[in-house]
C-alpha beads as a LAMMPS data file, in Angstrom:
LAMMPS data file: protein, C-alpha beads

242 atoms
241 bonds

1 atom types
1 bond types

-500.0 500.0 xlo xhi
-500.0 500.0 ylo yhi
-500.0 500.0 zlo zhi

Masses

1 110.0

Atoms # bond

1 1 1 0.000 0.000 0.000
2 1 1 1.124 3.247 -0.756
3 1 1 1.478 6.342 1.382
4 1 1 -1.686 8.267 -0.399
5 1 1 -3.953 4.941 -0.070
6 1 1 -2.793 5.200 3.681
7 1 1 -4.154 8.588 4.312
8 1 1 -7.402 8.395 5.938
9 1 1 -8.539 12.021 4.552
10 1 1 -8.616 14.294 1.789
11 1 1 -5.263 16.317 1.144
12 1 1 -6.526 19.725 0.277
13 1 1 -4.523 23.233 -0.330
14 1 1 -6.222 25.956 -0.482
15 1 1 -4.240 29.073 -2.211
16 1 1 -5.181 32.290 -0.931
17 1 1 -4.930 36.007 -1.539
18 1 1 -3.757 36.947 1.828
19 1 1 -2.599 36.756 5.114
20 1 1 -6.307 37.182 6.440
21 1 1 -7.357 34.769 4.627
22 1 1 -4.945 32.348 5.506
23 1 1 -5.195 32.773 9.324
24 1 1 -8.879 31.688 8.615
25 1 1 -8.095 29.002 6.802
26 1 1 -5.717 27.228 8.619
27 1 1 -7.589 27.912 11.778
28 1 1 -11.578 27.917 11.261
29 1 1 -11.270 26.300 7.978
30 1 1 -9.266 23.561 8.742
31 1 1 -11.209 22.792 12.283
32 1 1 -14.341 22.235 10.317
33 1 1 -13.319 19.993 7.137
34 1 1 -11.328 17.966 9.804
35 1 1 -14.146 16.773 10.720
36 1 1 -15.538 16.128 7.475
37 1 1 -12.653 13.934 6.960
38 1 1 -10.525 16.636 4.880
39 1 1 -7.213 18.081 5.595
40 1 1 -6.972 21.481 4.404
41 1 1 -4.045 23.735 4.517
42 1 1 -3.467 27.472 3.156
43 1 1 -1.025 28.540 1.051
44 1 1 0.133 31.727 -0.353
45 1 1 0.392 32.697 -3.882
46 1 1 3.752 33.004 -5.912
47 1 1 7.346 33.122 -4.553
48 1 1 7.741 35.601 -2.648
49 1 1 4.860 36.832 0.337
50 1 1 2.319 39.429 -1.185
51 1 1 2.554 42.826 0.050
52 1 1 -1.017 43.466 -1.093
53 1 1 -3.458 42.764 -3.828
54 1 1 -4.153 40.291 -6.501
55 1 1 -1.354 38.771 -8.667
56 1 1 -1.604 38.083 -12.464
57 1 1 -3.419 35.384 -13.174
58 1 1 0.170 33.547 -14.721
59 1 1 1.311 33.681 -11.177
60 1 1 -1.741 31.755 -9.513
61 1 1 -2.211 29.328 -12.142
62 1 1 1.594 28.060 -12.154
63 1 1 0.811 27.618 -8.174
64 1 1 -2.271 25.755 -8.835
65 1 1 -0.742 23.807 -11.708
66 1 1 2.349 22.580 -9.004
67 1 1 0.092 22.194 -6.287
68 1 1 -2.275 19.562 -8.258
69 1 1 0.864 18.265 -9.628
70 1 1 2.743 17.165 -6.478
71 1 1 0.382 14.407 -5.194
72 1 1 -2.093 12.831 -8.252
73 1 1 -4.742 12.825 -5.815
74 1 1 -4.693 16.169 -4.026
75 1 1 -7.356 18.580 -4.380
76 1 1 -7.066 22.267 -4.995
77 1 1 -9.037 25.170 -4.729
78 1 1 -8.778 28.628 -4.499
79 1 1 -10.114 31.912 -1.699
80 1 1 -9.454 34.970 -4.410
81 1 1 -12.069 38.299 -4.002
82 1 1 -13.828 39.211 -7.555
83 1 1 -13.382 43.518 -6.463
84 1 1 -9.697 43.111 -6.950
85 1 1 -8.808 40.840 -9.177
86 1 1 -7.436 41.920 -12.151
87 1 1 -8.330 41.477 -15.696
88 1 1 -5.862 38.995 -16.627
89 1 1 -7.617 36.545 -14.753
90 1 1 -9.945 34.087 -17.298
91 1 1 -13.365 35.508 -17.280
92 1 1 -12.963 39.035 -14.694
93 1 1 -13.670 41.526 -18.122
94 1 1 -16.464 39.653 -19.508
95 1 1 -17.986 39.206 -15.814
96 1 1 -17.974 43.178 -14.883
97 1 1 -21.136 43.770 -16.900
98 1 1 -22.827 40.947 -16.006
99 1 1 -25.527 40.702 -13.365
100 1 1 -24.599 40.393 -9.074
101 1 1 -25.528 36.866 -9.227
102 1 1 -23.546 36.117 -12.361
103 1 1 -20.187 37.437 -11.645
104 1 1 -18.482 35.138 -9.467
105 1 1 -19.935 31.881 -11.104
106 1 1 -18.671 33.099 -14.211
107 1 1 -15.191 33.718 -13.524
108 1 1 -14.897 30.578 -11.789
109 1 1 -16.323 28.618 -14.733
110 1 1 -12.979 30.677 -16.411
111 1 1 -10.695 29.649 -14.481
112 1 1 -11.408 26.041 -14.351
113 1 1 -11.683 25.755 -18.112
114 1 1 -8.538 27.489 -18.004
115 1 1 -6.828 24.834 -15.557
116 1 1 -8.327 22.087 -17.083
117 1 1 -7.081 23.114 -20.605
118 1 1 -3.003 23.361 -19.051
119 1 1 -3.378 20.638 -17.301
120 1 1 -3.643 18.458 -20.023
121 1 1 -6.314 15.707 -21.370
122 1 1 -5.977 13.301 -18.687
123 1 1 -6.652 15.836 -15.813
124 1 1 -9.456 15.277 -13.385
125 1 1 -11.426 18.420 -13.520
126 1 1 -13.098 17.152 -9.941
127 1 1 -9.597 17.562 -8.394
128 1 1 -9.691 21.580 -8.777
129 1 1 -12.725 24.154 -6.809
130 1 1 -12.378 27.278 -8.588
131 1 1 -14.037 29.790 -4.988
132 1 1 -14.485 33.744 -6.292
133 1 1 -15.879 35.669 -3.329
134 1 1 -17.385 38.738 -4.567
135 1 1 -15.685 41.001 -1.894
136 1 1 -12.793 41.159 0.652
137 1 1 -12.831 38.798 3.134
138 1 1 -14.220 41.403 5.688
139 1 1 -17.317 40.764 4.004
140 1 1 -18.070 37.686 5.884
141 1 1 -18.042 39.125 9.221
142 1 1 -21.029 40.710 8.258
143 1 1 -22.648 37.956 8.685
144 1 1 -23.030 38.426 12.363
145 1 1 -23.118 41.659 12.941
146 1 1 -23.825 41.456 17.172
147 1 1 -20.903 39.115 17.117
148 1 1 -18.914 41.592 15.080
149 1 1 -19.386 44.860 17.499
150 1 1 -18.678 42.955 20.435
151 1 1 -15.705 41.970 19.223
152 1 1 -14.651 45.624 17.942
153 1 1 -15.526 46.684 21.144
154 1 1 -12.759 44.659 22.835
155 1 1 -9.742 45.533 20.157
156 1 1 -11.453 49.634 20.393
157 1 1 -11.133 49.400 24.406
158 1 1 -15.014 50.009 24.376
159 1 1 -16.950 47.100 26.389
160 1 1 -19.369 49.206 27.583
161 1 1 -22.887 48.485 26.472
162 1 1 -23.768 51.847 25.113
163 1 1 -20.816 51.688 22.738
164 1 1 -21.260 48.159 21.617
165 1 1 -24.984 49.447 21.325
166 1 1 -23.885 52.180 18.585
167 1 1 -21.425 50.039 16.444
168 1 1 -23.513 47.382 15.938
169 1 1 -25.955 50.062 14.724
170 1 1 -23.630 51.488 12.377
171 1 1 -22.553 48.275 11.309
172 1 1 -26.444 47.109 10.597
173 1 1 -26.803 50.214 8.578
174 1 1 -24.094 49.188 6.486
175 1 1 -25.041 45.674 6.067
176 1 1 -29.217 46.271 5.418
177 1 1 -28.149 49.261 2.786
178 1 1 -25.966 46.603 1.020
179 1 1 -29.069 43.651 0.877
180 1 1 -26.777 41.275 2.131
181 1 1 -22.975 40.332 3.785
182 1 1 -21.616 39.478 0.323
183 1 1 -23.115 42.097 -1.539
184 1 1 -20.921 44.608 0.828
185 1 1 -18.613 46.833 -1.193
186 1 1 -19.113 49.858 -3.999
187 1 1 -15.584 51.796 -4.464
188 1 1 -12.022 51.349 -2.834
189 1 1 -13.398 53.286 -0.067
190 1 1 -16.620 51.569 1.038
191 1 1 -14.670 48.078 1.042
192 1 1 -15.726 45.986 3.875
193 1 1 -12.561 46.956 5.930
194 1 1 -12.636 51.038 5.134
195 1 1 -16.155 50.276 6.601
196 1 1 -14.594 48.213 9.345
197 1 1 -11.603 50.904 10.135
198 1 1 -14.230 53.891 10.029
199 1 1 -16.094 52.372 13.005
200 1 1 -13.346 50.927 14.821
201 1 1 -9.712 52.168 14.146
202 1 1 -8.566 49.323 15.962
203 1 1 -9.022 46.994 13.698
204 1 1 -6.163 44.861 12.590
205 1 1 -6.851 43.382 9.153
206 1 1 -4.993 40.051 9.581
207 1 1 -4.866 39.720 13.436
208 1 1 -8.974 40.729 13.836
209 1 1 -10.194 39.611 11.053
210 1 1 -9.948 35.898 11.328
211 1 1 -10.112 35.901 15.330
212 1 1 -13.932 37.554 14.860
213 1 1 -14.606 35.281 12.189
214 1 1 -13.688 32.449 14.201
215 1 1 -15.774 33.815 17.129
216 1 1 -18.759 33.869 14.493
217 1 1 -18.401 30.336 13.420
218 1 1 -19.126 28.633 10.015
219 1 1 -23.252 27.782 10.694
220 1 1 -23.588 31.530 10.984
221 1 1 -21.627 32.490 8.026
222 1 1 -23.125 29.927 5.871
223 1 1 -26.255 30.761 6.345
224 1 1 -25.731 34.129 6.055
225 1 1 -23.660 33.941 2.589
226 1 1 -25.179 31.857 0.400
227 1 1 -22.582 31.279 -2.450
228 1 1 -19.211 30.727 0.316
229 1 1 -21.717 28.194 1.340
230 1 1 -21.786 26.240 -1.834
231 1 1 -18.226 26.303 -1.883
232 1 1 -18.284 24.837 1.459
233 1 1 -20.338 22.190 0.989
234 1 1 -18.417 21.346 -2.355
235 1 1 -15.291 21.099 0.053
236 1 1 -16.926 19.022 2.942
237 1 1 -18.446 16.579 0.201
238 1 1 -14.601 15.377 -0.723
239 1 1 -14.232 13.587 2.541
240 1 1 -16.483 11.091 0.726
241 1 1 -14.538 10.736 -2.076
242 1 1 -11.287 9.844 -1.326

Bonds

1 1 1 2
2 1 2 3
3 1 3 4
4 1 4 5
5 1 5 6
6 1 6 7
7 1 7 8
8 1 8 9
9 1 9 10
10 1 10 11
11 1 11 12
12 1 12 13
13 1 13 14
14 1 14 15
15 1 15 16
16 1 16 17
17 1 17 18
18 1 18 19
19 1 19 20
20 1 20 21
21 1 21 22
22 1 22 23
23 1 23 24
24 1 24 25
25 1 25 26
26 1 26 27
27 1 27 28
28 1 28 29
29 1 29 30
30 1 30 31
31 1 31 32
32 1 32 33
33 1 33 34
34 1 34 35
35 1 35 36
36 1 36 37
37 1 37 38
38 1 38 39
39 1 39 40
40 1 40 41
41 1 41 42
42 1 42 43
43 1 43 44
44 1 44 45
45 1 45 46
46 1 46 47
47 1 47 48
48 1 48 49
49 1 49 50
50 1 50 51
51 1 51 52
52 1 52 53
53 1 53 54
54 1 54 55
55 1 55 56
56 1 56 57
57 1 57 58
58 1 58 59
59 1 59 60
60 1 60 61
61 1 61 62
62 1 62 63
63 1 63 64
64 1 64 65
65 1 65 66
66 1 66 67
67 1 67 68
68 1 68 69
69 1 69 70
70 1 70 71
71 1 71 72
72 1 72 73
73 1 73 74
74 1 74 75
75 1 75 76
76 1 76 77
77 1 77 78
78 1 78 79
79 1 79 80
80 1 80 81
81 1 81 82
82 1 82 83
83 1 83 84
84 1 84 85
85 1 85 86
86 1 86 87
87 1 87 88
88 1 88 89
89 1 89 90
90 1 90 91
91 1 91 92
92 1 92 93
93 1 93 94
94 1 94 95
95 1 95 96
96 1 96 97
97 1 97 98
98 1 98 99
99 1 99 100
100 1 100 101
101 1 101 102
102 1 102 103
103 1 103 104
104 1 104 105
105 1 105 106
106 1 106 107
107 1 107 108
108 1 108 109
109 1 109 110
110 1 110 111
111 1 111 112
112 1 112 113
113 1 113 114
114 1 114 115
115 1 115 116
116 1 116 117
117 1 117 118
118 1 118 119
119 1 119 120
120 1 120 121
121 1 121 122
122 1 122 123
123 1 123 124
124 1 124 125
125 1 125 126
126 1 126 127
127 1 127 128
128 1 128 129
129 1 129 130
130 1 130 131
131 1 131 132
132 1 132 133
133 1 133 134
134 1 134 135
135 1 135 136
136 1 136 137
137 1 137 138
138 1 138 139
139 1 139 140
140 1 140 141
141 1 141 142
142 1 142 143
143 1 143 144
144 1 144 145
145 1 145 146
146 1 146 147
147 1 147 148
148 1 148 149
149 1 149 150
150 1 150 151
151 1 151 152
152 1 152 153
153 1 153 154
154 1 154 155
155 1 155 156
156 1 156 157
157 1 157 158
158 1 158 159
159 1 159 160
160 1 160 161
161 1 161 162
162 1 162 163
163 1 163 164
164 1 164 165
165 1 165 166
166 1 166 167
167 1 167 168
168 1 168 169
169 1 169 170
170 1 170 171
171 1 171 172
172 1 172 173
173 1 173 174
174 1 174 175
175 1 175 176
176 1 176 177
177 1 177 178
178 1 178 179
179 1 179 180
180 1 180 181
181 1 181 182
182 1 182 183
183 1 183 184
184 1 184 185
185 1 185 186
186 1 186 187
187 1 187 188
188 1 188 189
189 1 189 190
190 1 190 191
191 1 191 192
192 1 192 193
193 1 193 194
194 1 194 195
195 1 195 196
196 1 196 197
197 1 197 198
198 1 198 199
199 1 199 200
200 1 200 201
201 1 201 202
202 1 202 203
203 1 203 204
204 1 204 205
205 1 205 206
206 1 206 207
207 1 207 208
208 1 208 209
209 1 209 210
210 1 210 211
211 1 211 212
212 1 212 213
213 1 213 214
214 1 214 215
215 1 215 216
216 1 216 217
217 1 217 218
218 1 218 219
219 1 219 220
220 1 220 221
221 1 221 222
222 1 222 223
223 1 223 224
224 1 224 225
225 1 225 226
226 1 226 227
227 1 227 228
228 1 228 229
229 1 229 230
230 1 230 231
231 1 231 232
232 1 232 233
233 1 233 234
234 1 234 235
235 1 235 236
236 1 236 237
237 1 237 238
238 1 238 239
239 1 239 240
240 1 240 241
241 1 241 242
């Protein structure tokens, strides 16, 4: 037998855009699938650590190429925000006129036609979960917003119930005026975090961020985000299919 037959779970990597993103991952992420019999672990993109932003789509897709082609049966799949990615990647100009609903599903389409296409003929398109959030990650804490202020409160120095009283009210404002946690963002200065950091200046992106998120917990967030929750339950489902 083989090393790979003896693994009793999935191997999963999950490349990310940032450092938020992969505190969550190989935290809240990882606690969750693990139980779902899948081992997931974050990754950054390209060489060298990003200092911010989205790279060129060459970049990602030689990372997702090499991580598929390590171990024939790992899966891959990817935690990039549609807002900034940039138009190299397959599908982000033709999906900027298309509908809310549309965007993300369409890019992701891209970019697994895309991967399945250098991978070669004999590639298991199955292997590879192409996930396009809409927004930043920040986005997601809106999904609880009580949970949210309360937290903010304790990185602000604020615990007192009249000021956890008037964030979360600001921070309802912002999420009924948007329709919806991943429908939050218009501009480079309405993004989730400006949002965030006008609020509560003591919010840490990468520190905060994940540690809220984690206080939130994935039932709330899935219910409250409807397409990260298809992408979770497409990632849960390959514990049974090992």
């Amino acid at each position: 037998m083989s090393f790979e037959e003896a693994l009793p779970v999935t191997d999963l990597a999950v490349i990310v855009e940032g450092q938020s993103e992969l505190a969550f991952v190989n935290s809240t992420l990882q606690e969750h699938l693990r139980g779902h019999g899948v081992d997931a672990w974050g990754r950054l993109p390209g060489k060298h650590v990003q200092c911010g932003g989205i790279p060129k789509w060459d970049i990602v897709r030689g990372d997702i190429c090499r991580t598929l082609k390590e171990r024939t049966s790992r899966r891959c799949t990817i935690f990039f925000d549609f807002y900034g990615m940039p138009h190299s990647w397959p599908g982000r100009r033709e999906a900027a006129s298309a509908s809310f609903s549309q965007k993300a599903e369409m890019v992701e389409a891209a970019i697994a036609e895309d991967i399945a296409t250098v991978m070669g003929s004999d590639f298991r398109r199955e292997l590879f979960i192409p996930y396009v959030q809409m927004h930043e990650f920040e986005a997601l804490l809106f999904s609880d917003v009580d949970q949210m202020s309360r937290q903010l409160c304790v990185v602000n120095s604020c615990s007192d119930e009249g000021s956890h009283s008037r964030m979360r009210n600001n921070l309802q404002k912002i999420l009924e005026t948007a329709g919806s946690a991943e429908q939050i963002n218009d501009s480079a200065n309405t993004a989730p975090s400006k949002r965030i950091l006008g609020i509560a200046p003591g919010y840490r992106k990468a520190i905060s961020g994940p540690i809220i998120l984690g206080r939130i917990g994935i039932p709330q967030i899935r219910q409250k985000c409807p397409h990260f929750n298809q992408w979770l339950t497409n990632l849960e489902a390959l514990g049974s299919s090992y």
